[in-house]
NULUMRO-320288 format. One record per residue: residue in three letters; x negated, y, z negated of N, C-alpha, C, O in turn; chain. Coordinates in steps of 0.001 Angstrom, whole numbers, plus 524288, in hexadecimal, padded with zeros to 5 digits. Example, Ala and Ser with C-alpha at 12.3 -4.5 7.8 and 13.67 -1.06 7.14 Angstrom:
<rs>
R  ALA  7CC7A  7E9C6  7E188  7CFF4  7EE6C  7E188  7CC70  7F31C  7E188  7C864  7F309  7DEEF  A
R  SER  7CDCE  7F736  7E458  7CA9A  7FBDC  7E41C  7CD9C  8001E  7E142  7CB9F  80472  7E099  A
</rs>
This chain:
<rs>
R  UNK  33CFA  3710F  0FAAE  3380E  3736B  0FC34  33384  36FD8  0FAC1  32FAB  36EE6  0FD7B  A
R  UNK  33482  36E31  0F676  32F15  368A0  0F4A4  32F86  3646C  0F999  32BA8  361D8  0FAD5  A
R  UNK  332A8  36417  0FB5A  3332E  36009  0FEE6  331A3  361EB  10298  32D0F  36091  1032A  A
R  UNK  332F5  36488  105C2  33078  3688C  108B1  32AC5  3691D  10951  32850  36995  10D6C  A
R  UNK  328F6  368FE  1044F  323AA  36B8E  104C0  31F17  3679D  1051A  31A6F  368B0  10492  A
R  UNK  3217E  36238  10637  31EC4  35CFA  10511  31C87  359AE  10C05  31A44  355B0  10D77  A
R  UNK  31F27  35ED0  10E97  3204B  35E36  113AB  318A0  35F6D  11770  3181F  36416  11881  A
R  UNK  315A9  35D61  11872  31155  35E75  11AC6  30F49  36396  11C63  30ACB  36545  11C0B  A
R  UNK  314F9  3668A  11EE2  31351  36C2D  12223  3149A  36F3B  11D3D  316A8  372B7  11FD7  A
R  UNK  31526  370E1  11887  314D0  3730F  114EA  30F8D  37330  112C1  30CD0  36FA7  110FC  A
R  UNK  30E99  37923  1136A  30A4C  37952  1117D  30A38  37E30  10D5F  30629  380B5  10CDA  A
R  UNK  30E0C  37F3E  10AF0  30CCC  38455  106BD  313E2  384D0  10580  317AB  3837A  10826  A
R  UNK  31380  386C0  1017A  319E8  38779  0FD26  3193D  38D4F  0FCE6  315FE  38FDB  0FA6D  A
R  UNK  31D9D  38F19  10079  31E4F  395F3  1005B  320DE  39712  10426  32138  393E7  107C0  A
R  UNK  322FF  39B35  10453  31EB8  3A074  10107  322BE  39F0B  0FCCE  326D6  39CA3  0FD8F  A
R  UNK  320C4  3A119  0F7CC  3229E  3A1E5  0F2AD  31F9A  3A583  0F0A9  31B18  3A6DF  0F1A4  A
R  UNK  325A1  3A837  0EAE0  3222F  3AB33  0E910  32744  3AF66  0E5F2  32AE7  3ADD1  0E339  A
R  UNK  325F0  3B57E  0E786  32977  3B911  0E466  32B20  3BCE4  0E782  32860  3BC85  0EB70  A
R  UNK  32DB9  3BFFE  0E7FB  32D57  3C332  0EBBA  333D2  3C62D  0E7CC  3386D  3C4DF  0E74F  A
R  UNK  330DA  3C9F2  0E623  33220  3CEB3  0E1C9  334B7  3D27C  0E691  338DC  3D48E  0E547  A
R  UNK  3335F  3D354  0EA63  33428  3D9F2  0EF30  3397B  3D7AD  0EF16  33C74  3DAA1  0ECBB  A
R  UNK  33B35  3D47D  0F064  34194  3D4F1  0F185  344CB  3D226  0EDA8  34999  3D1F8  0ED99  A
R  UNK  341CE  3D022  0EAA8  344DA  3CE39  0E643  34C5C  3CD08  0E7A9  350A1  3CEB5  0E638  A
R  UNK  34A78  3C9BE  0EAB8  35065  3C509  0EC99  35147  3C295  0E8E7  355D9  3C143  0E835  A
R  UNK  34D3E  3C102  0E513  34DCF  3BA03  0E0B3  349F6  3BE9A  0DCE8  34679  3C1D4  0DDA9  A
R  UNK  34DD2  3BC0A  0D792  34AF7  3BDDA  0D331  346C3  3BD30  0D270  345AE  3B92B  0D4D8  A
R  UNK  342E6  3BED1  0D03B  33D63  3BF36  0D0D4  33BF1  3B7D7  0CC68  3393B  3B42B  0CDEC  A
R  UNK  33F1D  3B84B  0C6EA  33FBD  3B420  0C54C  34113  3B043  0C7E7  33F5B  3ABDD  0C6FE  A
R  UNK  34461  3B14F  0CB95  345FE  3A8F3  0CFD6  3410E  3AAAD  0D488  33E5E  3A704  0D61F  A
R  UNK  34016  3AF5C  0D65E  33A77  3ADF9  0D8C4  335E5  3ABA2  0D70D  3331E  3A904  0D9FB  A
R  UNK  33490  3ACBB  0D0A3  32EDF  3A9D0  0D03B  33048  3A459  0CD7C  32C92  3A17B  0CC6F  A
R  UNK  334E4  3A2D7  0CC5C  33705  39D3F  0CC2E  3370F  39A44  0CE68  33620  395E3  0CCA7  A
R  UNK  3387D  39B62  0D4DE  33765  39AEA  0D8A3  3323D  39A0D  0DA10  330F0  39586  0DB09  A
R  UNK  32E85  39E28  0DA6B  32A89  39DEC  0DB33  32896  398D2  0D98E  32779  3953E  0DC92  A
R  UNK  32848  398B8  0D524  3241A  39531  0D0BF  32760  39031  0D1EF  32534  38C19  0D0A7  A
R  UNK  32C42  38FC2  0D42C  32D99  38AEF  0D536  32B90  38783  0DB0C  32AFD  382BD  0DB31  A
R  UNK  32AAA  38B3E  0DFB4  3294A  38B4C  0E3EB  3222F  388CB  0E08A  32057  3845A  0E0A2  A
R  UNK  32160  38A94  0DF9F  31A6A  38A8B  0DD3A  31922  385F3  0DC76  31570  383ED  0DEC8  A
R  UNK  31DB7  3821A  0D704  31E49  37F30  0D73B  31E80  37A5E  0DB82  31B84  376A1  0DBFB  A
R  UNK  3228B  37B9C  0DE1A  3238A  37853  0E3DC  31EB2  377D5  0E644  31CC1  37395  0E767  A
R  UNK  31CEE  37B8D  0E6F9  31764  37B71  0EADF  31365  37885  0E85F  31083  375B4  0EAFF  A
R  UNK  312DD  378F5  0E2DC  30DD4  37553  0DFE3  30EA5  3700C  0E0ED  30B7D  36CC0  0E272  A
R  UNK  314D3  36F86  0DF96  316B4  369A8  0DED7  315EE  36682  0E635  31603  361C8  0E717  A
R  UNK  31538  36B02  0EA86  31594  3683C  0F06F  30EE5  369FF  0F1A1  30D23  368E4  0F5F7  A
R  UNK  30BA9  36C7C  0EE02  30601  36C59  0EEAB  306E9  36F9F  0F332  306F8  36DA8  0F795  A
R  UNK  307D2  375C7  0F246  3087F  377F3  0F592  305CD  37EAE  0F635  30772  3822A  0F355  A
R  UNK  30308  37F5C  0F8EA  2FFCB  38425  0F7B0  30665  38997  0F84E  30A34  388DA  0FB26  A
R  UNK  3058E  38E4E  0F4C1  30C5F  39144  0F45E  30AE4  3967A  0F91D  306B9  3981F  0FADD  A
R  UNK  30F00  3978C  0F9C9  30ECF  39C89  0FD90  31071  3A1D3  0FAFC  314C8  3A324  0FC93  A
R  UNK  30F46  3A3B7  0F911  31295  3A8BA  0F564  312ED  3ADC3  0F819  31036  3B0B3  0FAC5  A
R  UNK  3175D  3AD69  0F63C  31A52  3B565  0F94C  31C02  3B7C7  0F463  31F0D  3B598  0F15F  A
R  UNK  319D5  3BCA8  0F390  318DA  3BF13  0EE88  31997  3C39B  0F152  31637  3C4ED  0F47B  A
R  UNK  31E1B  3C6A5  0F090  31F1F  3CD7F  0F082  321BC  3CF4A  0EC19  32668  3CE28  0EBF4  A
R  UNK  31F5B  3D2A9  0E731  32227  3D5BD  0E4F5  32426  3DB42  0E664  322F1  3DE8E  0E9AE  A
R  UNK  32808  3DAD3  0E230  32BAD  3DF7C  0E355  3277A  3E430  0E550  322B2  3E483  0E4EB  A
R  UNK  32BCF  3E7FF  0E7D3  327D0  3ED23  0E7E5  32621  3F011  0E616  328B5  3F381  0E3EE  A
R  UNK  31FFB  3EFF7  0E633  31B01  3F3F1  0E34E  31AA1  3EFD0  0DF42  317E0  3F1C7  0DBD7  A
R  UNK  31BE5  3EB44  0DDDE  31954  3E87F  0D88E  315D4  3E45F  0D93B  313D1  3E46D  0DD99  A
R  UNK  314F6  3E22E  0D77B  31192  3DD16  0D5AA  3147B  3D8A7  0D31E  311DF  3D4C0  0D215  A
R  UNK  31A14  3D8A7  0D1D0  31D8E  3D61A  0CF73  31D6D  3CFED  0D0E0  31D5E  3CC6D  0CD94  A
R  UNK  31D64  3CF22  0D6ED  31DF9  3CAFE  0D82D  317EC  3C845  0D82E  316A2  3C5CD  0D442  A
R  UNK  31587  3C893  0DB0C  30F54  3C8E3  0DA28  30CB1  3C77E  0D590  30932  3C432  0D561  A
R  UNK  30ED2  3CAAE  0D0DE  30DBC  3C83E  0CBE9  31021  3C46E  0CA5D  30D76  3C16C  0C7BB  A
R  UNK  3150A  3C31C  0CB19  31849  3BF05  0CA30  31587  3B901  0CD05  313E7  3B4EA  0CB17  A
R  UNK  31604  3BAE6  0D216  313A3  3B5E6  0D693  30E52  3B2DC  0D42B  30D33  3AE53  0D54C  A
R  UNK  30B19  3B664  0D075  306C2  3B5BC  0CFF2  30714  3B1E9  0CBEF  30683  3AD31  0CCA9  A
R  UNK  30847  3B4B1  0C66B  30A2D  3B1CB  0C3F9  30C70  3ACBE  0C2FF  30ACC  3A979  0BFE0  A
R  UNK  31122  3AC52  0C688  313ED  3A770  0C76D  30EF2  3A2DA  0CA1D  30E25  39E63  0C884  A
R  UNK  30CB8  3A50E  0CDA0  30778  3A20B  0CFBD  304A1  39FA5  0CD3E  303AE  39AFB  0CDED  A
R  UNK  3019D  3A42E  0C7D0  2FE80  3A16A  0C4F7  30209  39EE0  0C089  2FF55  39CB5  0BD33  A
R  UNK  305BD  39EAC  0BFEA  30874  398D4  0BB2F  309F0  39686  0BFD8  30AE6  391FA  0BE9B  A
R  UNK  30A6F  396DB  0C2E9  30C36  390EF  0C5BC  309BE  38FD0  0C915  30B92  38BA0  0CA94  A
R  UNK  30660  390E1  0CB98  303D8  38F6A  0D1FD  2FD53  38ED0  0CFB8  2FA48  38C28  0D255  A
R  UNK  2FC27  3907E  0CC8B  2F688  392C2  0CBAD  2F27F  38C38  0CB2B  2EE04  38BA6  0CCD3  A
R  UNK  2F56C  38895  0C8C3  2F182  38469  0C856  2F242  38215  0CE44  2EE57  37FD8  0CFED  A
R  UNK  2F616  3823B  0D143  2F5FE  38026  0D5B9  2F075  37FC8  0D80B  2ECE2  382C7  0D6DF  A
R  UNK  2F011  37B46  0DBE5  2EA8E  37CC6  0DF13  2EBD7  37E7C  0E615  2E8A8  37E2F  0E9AD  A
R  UNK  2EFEB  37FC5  0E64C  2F1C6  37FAF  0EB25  2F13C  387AA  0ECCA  2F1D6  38B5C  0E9C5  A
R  UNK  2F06B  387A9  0F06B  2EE60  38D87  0F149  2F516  39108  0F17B  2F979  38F1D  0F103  A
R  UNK  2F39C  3961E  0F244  2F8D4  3990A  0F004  2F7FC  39D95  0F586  2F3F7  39FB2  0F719  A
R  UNK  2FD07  39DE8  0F74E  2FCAE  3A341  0FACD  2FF6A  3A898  0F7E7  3029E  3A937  0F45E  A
R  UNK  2FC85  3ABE5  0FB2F  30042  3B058  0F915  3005F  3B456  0FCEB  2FCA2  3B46B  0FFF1  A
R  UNK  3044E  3B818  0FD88  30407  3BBDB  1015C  302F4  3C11E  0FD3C  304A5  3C188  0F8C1  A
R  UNK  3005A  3C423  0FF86  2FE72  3C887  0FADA  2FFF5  3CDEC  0FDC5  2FF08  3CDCE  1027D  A
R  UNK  30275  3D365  0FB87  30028  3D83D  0FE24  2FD4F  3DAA2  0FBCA  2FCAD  3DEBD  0FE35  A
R  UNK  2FAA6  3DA9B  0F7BD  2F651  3DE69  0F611  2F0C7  3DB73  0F427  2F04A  3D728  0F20B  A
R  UNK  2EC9A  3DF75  0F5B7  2E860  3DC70  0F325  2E873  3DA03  0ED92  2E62D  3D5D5  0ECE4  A
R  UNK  2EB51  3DCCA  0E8F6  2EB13  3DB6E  0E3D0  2EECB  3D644  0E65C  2EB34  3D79C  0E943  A
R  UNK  2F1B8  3D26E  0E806  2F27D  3CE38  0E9C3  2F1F7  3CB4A  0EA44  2F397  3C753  0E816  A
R  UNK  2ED49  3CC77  0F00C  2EA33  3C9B5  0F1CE  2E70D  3C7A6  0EC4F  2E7E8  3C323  0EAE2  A
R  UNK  2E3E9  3CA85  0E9A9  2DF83  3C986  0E660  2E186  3C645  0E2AB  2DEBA  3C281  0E198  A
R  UNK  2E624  3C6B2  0E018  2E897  3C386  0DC21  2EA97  3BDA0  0DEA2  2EA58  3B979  0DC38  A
R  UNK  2EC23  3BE27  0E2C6  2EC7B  3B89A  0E754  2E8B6  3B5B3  0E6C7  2E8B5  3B19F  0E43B  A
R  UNK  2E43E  3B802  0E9B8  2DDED  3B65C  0E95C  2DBB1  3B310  0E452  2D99C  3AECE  0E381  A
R  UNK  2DD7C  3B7E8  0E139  2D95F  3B798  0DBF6  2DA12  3B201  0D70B  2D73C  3AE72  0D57E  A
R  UNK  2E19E  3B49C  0D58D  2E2B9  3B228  0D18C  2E583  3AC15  0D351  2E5AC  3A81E  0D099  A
R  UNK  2E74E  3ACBE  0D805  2E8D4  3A790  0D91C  2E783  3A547  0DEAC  2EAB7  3A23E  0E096  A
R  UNK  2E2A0  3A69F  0E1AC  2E1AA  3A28A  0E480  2E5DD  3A383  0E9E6  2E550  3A05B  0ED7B  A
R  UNK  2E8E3  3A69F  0EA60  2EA9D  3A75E  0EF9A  2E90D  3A5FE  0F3F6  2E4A3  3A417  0F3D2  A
R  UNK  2EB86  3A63D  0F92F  2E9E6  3A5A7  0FD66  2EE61  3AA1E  0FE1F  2F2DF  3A904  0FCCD  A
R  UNK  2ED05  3AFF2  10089  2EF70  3B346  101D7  2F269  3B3FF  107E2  2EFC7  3B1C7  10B3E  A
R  UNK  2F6A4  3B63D  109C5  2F7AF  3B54C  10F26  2FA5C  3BA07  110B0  2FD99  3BC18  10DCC  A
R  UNK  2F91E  3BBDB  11531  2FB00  3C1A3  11650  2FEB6  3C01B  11B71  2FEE0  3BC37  11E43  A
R  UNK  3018C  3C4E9  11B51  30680  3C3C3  11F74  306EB  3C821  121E1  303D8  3CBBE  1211A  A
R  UNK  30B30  3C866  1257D  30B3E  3CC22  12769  309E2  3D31A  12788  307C1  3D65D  12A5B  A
R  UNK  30C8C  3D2B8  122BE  30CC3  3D9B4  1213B  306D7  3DA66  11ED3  306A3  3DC8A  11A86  A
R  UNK  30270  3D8EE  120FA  2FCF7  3D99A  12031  2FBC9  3DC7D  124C3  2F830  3DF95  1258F  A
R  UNK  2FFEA  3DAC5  12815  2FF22  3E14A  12D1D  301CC  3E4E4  12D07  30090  3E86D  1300C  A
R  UNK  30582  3E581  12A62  30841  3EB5F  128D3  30454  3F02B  12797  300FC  3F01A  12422  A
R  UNK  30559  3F452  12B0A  301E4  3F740  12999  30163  3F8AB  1233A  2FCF6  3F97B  12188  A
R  UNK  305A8  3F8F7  11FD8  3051A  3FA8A  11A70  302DC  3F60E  1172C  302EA  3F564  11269  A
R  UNK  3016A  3F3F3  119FF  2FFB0  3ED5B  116CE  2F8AA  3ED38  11394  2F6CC  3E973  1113F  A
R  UNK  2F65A  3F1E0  11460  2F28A  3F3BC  112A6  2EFD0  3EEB8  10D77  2EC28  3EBA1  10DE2  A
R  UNK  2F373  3EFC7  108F5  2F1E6  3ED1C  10498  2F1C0  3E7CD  106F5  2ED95  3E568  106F0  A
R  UNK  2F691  3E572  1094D  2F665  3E01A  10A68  2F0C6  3DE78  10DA1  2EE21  3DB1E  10B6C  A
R  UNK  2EE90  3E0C5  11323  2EA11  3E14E  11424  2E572  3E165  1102A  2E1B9  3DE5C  11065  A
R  UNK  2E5F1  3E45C  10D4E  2DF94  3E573  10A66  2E0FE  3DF73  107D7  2DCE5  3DD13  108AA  A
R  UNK  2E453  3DC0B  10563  2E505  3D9CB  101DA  2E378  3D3B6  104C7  2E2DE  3CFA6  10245  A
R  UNK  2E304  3D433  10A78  2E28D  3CF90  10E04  2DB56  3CF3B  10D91  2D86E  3CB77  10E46  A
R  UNK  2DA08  3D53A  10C01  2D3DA  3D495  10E3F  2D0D0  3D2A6  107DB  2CC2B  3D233  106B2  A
R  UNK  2D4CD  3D1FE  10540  2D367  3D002  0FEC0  2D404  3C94C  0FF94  2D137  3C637  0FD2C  A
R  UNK  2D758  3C7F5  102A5  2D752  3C132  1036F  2D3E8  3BFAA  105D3  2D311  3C1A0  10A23  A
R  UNK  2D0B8  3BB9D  103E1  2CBA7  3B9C6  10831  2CF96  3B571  10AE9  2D3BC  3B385  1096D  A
R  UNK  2CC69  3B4C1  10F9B  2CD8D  3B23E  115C7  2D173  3AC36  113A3  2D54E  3A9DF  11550  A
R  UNK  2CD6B  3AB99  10EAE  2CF1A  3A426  1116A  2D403  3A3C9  10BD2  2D574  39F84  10A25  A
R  UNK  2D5E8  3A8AD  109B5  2DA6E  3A7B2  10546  2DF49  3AAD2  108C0  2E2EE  3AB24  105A1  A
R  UNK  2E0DA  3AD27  10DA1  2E262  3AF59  11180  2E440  3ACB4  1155C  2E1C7  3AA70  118CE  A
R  UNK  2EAD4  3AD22  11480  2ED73  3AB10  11777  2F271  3B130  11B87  2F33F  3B5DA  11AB0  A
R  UNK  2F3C6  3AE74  11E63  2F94F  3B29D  1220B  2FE31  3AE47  1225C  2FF66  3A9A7  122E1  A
R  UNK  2FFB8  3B2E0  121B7  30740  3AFE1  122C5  30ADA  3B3F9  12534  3092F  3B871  12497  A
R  UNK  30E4E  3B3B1  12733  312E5  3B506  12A5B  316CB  3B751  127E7  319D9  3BA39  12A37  A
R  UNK  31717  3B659  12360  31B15  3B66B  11F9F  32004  3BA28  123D3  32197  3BEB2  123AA  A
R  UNK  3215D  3B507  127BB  32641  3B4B2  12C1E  32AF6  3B3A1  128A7  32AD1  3B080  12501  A
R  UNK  32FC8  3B6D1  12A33  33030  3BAD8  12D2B  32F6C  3BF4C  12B52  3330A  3C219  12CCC  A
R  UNK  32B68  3C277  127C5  32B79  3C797  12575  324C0  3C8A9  12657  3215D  3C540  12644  A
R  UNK  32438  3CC97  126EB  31D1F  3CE60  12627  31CDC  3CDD8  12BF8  31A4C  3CA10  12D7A  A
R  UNK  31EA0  3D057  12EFE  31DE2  3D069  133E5  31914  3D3C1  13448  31988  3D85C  132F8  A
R  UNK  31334  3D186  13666  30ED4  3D4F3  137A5  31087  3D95D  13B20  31457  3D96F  13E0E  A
R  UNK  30CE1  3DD33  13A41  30CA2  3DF97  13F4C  30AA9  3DD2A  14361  30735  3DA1D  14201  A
R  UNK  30B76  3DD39  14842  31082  3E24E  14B4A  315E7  3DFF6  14A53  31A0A  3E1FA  14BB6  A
R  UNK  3153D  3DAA4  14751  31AAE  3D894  14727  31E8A  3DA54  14347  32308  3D8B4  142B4  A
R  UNK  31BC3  3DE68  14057  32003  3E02E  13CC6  3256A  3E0AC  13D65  32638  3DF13  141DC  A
R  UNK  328F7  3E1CB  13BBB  32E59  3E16D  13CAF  33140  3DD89  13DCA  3360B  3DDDA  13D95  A
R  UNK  32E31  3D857  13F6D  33014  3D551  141AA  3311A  3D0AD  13E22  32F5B  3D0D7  139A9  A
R  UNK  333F2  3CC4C  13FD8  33339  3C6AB  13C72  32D13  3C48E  13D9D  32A5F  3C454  14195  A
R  UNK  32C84  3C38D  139BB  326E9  3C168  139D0  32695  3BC63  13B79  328F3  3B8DD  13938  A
R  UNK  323F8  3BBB8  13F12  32316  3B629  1410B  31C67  3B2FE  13F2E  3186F  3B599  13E6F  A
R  UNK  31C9C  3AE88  13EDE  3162F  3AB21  13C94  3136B  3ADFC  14143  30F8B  3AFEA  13F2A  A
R  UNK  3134A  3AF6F  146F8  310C9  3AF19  14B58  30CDE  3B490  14946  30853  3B4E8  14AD1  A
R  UNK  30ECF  3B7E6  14653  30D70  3BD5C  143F9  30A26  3BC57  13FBB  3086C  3C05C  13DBB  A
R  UNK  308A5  3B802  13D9B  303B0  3B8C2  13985  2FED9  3BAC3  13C55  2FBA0  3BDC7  13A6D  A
R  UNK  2FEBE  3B8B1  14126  2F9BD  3BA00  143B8  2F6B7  3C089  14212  2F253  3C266  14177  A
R  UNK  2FD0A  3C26E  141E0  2FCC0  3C90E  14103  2FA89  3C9F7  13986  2FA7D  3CDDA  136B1  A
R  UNK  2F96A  3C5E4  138DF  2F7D0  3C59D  13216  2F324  3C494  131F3  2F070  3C72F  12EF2  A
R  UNK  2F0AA  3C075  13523  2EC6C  3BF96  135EF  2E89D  3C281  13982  2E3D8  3C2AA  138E5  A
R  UNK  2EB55  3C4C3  13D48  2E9E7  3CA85  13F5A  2E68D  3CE0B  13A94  2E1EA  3CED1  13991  A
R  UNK  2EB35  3CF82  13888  2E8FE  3D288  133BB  2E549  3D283  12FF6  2E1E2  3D5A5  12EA6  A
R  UNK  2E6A7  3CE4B  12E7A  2E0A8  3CD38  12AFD  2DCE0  3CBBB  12D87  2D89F  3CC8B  12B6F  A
R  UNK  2DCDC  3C9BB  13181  2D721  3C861  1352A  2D50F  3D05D  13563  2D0DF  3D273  13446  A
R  UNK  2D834  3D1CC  1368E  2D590  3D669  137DF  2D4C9  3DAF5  13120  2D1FB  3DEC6  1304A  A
R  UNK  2D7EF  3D8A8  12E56  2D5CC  3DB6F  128BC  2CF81  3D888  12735  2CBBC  3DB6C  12678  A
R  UNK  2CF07  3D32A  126E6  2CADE  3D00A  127A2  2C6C9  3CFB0  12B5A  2C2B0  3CD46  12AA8  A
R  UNK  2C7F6  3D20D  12F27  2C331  3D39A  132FB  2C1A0  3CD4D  135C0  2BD46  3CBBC  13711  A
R  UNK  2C60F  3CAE4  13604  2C6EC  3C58B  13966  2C8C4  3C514  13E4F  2CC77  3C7A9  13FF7  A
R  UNK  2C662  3C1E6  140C7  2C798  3C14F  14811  2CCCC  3BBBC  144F6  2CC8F  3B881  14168  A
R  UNK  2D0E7  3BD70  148F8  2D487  3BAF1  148E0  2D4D1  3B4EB  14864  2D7E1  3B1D8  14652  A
R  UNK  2CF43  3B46F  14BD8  2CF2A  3AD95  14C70  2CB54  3AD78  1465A  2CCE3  3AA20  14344  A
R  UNK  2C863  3AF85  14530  2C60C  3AF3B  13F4A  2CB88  3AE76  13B5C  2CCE7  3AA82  138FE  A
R  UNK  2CDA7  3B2D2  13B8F  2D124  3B357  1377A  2D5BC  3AD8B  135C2  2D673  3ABAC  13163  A
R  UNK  2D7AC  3AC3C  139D3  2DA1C  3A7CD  13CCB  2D7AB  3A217  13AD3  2DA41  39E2C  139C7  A
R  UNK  2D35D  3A283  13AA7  2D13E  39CC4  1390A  2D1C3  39DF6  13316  2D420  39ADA  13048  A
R  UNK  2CFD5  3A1EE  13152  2CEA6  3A1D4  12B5B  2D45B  3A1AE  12A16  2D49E  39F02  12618  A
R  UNK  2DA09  3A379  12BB1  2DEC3  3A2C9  128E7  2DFAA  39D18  12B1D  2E085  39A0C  1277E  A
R  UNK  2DFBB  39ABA  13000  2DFDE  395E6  1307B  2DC7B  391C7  12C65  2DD9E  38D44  12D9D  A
R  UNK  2DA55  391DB  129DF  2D517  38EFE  12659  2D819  39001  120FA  2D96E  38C38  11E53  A
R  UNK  2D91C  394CB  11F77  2DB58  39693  11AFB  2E191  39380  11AF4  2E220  38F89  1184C  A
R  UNK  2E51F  3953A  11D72  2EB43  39163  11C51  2E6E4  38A51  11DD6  2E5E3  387CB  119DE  A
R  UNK  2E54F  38881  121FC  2E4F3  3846E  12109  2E3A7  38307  11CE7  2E669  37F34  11BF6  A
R  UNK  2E01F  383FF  1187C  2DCBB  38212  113E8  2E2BE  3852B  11040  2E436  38185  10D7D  A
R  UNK  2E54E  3886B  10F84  2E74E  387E8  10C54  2ED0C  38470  10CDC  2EF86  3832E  108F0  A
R  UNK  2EED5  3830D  1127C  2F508  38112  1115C  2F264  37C32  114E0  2F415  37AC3  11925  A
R  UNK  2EE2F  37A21  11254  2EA79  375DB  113F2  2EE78  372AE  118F9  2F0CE  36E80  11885  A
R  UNK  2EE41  3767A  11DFF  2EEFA  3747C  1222C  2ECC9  370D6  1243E  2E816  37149  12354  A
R  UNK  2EE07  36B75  127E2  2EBA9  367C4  1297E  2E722  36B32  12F10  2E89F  36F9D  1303B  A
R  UNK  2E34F  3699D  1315A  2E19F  36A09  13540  2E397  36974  13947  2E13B  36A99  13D4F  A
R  UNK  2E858  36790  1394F  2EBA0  36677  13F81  2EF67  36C8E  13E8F  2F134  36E15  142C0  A
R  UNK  2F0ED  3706B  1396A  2F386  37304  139A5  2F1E2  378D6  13AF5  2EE04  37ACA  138DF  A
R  UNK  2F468  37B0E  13DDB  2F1A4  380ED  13FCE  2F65D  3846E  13AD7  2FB2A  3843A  13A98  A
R  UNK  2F363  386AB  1384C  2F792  38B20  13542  2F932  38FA0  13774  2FD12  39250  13683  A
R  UNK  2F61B  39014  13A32  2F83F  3974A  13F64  2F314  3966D  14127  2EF68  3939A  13FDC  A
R  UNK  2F43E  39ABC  14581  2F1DD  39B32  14B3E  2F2B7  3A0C2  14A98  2F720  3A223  14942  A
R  UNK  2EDAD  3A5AC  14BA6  2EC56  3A9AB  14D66  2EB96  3AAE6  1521C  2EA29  3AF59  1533F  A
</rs>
């Protein structure tokens, strides 16, 4: 993967992280893991992608992720993503470490309420979308395999929680991934 990552079209080390809900891998070889991935990415000067779900109804993983962040990632100068569902999240993303937050699909689920209010707590230019293909199928695509062609349905959403015309919304996430996964000017990151 170091070798790998030395490669031009690499532009970010992830997703990494914890993920407590299904607990496949002990929670101990997950943040070993983790903090080893962390590593890798400092050593290839690499901004990280993190996927963080704890178990259900806790904070378990979340607190853990955080943690592990600030002893190991925290002097980095390289920016940090995170995918969040609740405002208390978002704000700790924001606050204590400098995040760049990114919402995905299930921000159109109708029960997605908290995840919504928690998008209108991220300002514009720390606000990113992802696909997170094949799972998080937006609406109307729910049920389905999630395809990249369906972020549009993410950016849908928050343009209209934000009170943004599509082509507004569109430049400001185009401006935002360019300046953070410091894309060249010849590179288009998505198209709305």
């Amino acid at each position: 993967m170091a070798e790998l990552a030395k490669r031009p079209k690499v532009i970010a080390w992830g997703e990494i992280g914890l993920d407590y809900y299904y607990d496949h891998s002990p929670r101990d070889l997950q943040q070993h893991v983790f903090v080893t991935q962390m590593e890798l990415a400092r050593a290839a000067k690499l901004p990280i992608v993190i996927h963080c779900r704890p178990s259900d109804k806790t904070e378990d993983a979340w607190n853990d992720c955080l943690r592990l962040i600030q002893e190991q990632w925290a002097s980095s100068v390289w920016a940090e993503f995170c995918i969040v569902y609740r405002q208390l999240d978002a704000r700790q993303a924001l606050a204590r470490h400098g995040f760049m937050v990114s919402f995905a699909g299930n921000i159109t689920f109708p029960k997605a309420q908290q995840i919504r209010e928690a998008a209108l707590e991220v300002p514009l230019d720390r606000m990113l979308i992802e696909t997170d293909s094949p799972f998080l199928a937006p609406v109307p695509y729910r049920g389905k395999r999630n395809e990249p062609a369906f972020v549009k349905e993410v950016a849908r959403q928050l343009g209209e929680l934000r009170g943004l015309s599509t082509k507004k919304w569109a430049g400001r996430l185009r401006k935002t991934s360019t300046v953070s996964f410091r894309f060249t000017k010849s590179a288009r990151p998505f198209s709305l």
